[in-house]
N, C-alpha and C positions, 0 to 999 in steps of 0.2 A: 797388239800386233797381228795383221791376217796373218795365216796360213800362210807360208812359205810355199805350197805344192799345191797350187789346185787343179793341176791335171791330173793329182791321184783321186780327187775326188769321186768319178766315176768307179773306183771301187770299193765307194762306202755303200755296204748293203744294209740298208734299215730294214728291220722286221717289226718295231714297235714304236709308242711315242715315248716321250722322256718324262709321264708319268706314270705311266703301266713301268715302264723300267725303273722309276726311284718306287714306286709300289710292292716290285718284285723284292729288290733286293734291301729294302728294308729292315728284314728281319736277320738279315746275312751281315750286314754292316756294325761293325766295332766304335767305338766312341773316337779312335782315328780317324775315320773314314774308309779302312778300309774295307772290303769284302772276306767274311772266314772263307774257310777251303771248304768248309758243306758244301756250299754253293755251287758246287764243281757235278756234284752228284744228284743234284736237284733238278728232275725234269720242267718244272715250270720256270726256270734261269734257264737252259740249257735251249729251249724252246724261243727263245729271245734271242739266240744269239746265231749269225750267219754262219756259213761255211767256207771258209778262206783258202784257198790254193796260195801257197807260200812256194813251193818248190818244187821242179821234177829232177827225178834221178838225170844224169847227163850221161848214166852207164847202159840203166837200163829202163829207161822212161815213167818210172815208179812218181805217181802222182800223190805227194803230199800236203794233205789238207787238215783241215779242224776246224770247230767250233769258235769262235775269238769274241772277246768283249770287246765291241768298237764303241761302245756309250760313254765307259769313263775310263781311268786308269784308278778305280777301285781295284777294281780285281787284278792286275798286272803285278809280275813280280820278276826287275830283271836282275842276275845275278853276275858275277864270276863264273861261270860253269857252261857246260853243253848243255842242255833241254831236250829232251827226246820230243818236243813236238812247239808249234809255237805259241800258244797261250799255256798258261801254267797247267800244267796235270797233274801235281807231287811227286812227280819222278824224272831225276836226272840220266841221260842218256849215256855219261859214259864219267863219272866222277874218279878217277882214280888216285886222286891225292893223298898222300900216307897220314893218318895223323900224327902216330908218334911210329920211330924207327932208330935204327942202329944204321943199319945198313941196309944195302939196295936187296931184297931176296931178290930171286930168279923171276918168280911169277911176280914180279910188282909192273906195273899192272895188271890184273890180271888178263891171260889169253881169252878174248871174247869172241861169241860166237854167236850167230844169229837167234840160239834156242839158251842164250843166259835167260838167268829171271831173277827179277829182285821182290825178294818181300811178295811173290806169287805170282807179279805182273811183267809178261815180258820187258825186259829194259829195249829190246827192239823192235818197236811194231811196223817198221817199214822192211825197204827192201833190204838186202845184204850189204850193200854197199851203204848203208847210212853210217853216218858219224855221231852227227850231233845236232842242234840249231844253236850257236850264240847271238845273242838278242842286244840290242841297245836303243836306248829310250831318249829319246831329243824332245827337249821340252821348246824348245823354241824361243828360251831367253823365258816361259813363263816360270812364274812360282809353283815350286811342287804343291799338292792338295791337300799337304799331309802336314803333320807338329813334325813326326821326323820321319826321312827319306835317304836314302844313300842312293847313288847312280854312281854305276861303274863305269860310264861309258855312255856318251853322246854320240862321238863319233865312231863310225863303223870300221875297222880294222882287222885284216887276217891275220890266219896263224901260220906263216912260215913255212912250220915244220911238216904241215901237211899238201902245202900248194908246191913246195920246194923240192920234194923228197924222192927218192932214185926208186918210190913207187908211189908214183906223182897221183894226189886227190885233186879234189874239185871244190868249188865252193859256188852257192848260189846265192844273191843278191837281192833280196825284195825289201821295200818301203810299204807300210801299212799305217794310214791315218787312226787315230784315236779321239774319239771327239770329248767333249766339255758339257756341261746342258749351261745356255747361256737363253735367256726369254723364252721361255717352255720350245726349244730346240737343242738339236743336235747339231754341234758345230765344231767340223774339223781343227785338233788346236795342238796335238803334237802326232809323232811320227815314231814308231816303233821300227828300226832297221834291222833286219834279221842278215844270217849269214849261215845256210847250213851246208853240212861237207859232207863230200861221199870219196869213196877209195874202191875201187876193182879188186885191191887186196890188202881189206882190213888187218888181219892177223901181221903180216908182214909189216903193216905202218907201222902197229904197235910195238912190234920188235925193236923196228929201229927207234923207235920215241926212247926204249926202254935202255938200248944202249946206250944211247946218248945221256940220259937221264944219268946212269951209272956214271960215266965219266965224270959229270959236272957234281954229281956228291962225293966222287972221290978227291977232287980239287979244291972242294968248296964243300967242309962237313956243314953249312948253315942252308946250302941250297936247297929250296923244298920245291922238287916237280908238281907241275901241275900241267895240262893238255893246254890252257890258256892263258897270257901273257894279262896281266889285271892291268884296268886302264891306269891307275896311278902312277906304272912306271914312265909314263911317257910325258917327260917333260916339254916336249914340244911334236909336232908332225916327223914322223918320218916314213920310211919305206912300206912299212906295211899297213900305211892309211893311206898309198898310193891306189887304189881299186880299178884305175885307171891300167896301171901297165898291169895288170894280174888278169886284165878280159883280154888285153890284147895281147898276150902271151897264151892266150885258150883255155885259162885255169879259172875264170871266175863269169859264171855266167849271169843271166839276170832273169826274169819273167817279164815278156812285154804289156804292159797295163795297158797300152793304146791298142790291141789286138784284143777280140773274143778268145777265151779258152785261157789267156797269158800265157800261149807261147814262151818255150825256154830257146832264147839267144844265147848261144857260146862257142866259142872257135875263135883260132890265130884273127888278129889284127879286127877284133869288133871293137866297135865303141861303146860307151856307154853312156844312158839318158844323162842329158843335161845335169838335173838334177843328184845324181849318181858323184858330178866330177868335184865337188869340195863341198862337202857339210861342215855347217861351223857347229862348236858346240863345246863342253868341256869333257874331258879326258875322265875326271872323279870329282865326285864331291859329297859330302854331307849335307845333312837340311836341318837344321832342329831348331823349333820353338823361332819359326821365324827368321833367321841365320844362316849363312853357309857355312859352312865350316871345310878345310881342308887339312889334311896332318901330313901331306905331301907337300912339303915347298918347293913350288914351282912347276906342279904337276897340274898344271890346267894349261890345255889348249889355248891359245886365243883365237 
């Protein structure tokens, strides 16, 4: 099957061929296929790999970027959760889910603040208003690379609570090709859809996430908060894989890839790229040993 997108192609940035790259990461690679986390730390990988503009603040024009593996989805790893950047780094950006609990304490989650730090490493490296990036991975109808693989999520989908909220965030919209090495080349073959969020006044979202939160454990001792709705709930499309009304209401913006620099688009009544207006793909799934597996019936997209 082509590529579904080939006007993203113009921003595949190749820095290497596709055997200096299986040369590099050779030594990084697991009997899976996939890449360990060294890898992350290694200047001779990290020297391979482009520089990706995925998002600007819409508060205060804060340009975020990184380093990204576009060669293979070795290295890729997308989760349930916020990511503080968008290729993997080993640190999540705003996890606050309880493990085990009674009840709601006061600080659940905790009040965060630009200068938090986890395990020594700022959990914020951008501006004040960052939230998070959640990621999803569209293989495009192909077979994952891998014996077992789990995807949370093909299609791209907001969270409500933060585009909704009576101290209204934002969200930004980019599509990032991933290629395959198919005849000693690099060739566009799935689509990494990112979605990161910003708020003017973090502390205050949190608040209200946490009220809310409290309610729903007190009605429901089985409810376990989380900042992100996991794709398995979504037995079919609804409002919040509309991406469509959430630009034209001002709340979700995008990067323009037909412009030098990628331009951030947002504000009342914009549209969004073609491409943008219905991704197909599934909701959740498992992979293993050849197989799909799902333990949600009825939790796939069509």
């Amino acid at each position: 099957m082509p590529y579904p997108y080939p006007e993203l192609r113009s921003i595949i940035q190749l820095k290497c061929a596709p055997k200096e790259y299986q040369r590099v990461i050779t030594r990084f690679t697991k009997a899976d296929g996939r890449i360990m986390d060294e890898r992350l730390v290694e200047p001779v990988y990290q020297f391979l790999l482009p520089d990706v503009t995925y998002a600007r603040c819409p508060i205060c024009g804060h340009i975020l970027k990184c380093r990204v593996d576009i060669y293979s989805l070795q290295g890729w790893a997308v989760g349930p959760e916020f990511d503080q950047s968008l290729y993997p780094d080993g640190y999540q950006a705003a996890d606050f889910r309880a493990k085990t609990f009674v009840s709601m304490p006061d600080d659940f989650p905790p009040r965060i603040t630009p200068k938090d730090v986890f395990d020594g490493v700022q959990k914020f490296a951008h501006c004040e208003h960052f939230l998070g990036v959640h990621k999803f991975l569209n293989l495009h109808g192909a077979l994952p690379p891998f014996n077992y693989f789990i995807n949370y999520g093909e299609v791209p989908y907001v969270e409500p609570w933060i585009l909704e909220s009576s101290i209204p965030g934002f969200s930004i919209l980019h599509a990032l090709p991933v290629c395959k090495i198919e005849n000693d080349d690099f060739l566009p073959a799935y689509t990494i859809f990112s979605l990161t969020y910003f708020c003017p006044n973090r502390a205050s979202l949190f608040d209200e996430w946490r009220e809310d939160a409290k309610k729903s454990m007190n009605s429901d001792p089985e409810y376990y908060p989380g900042l992100i709705s996991p794709g398995y709930f979504f037995k079919e499309r609804n409002r919040i894989h509309d991406l469509a009304y959430f630009a034209n209401i001002g709340r979700l913006g995008f990067l323009d890839f037909t412009q030098p620099q990628s331009p951030l688009i947002i504000g009342k009544g914009v549209s969004l790229p073609i491409i943008f207006n219905h991704i197909e793909g599934r909701s959740y799934f498992e992979w293993e040993n050849g197989e799909f597996k799902n333990h949600f019936e009825g939790a796939i997209i069509k």
